[in-house]
N, C-alpha and C positions, 0 to 999 in steps of 0.2 A: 868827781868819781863817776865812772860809768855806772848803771842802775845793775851790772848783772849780779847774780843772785852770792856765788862764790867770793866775790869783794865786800859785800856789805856784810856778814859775819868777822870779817878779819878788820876793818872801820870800826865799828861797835866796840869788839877787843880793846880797841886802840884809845878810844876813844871813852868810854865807860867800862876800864879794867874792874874787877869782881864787882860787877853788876849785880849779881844774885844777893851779896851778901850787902851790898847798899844804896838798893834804888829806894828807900825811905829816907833817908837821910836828906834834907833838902839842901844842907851845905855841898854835899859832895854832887846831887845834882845841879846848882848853882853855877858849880866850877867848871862846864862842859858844857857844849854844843853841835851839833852835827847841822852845816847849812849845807840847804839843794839848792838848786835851781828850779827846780818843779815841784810843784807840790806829788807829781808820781811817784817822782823818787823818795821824797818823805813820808809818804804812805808808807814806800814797800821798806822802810828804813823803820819806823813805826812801829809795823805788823813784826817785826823780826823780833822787837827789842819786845813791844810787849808780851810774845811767845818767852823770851829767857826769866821775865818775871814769875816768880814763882807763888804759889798761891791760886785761888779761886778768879776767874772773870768773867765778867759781868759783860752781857751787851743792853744794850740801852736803844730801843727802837725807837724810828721818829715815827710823828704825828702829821696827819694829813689834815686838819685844822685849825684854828689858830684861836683862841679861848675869846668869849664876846665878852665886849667892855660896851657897857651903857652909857659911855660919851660920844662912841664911834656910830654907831646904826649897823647897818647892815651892809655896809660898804667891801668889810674885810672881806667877803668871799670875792671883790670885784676885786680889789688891791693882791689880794696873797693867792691864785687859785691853786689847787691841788697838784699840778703839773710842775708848778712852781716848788713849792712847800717839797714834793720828791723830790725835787731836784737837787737838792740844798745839801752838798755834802760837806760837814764839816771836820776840819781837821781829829783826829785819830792821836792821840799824846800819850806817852807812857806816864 
């Protein structure tokens, strides 16, 4: 599928028919998958599907540090820097 905007509405449809009434259901989402090729497109496939859910959402910010553990020293700021740690986008799932 190409990523433009008017396709992926009509994919979704197709693909998770009355979505509203059972994106709780883990059987009925079991039964269905939408593959990309890029993770861009499953982003913008993502963001659609989670706007049809209905109900309250929630974002969840990342963290620019990484919790210290008393085996490691003081190593992790050299291993994980903060450049790093922003960087880190991870997948977006209904």
């Amino acid at each position: 599928i190409n990523a433009r905007k008017n396709q992926v509405p009509a994919l979704i449809a197709e693909v998770y028919p009355k979505l509203a009434e059972n994106y709780s259901d883990p059987s009925y989402l079991l039964q269905r998958a939408i593959l990309t090729l890029t993770n861009d497109v499953a982003d913008l496939i993502n963001d659609h599907i989670v706007d049809l859910i209905p109900g309250l959402h929630r974002q969840y910010l990342s963290c620019d540090r990484i919790a210290p553990q008393s085996n490691v020293g003081g190593t992790l700021d050299l291993l994980y820097p903060i450049e790093f740690l922003n960087s880190i986008d991870s997948n977006n799932f209904p």
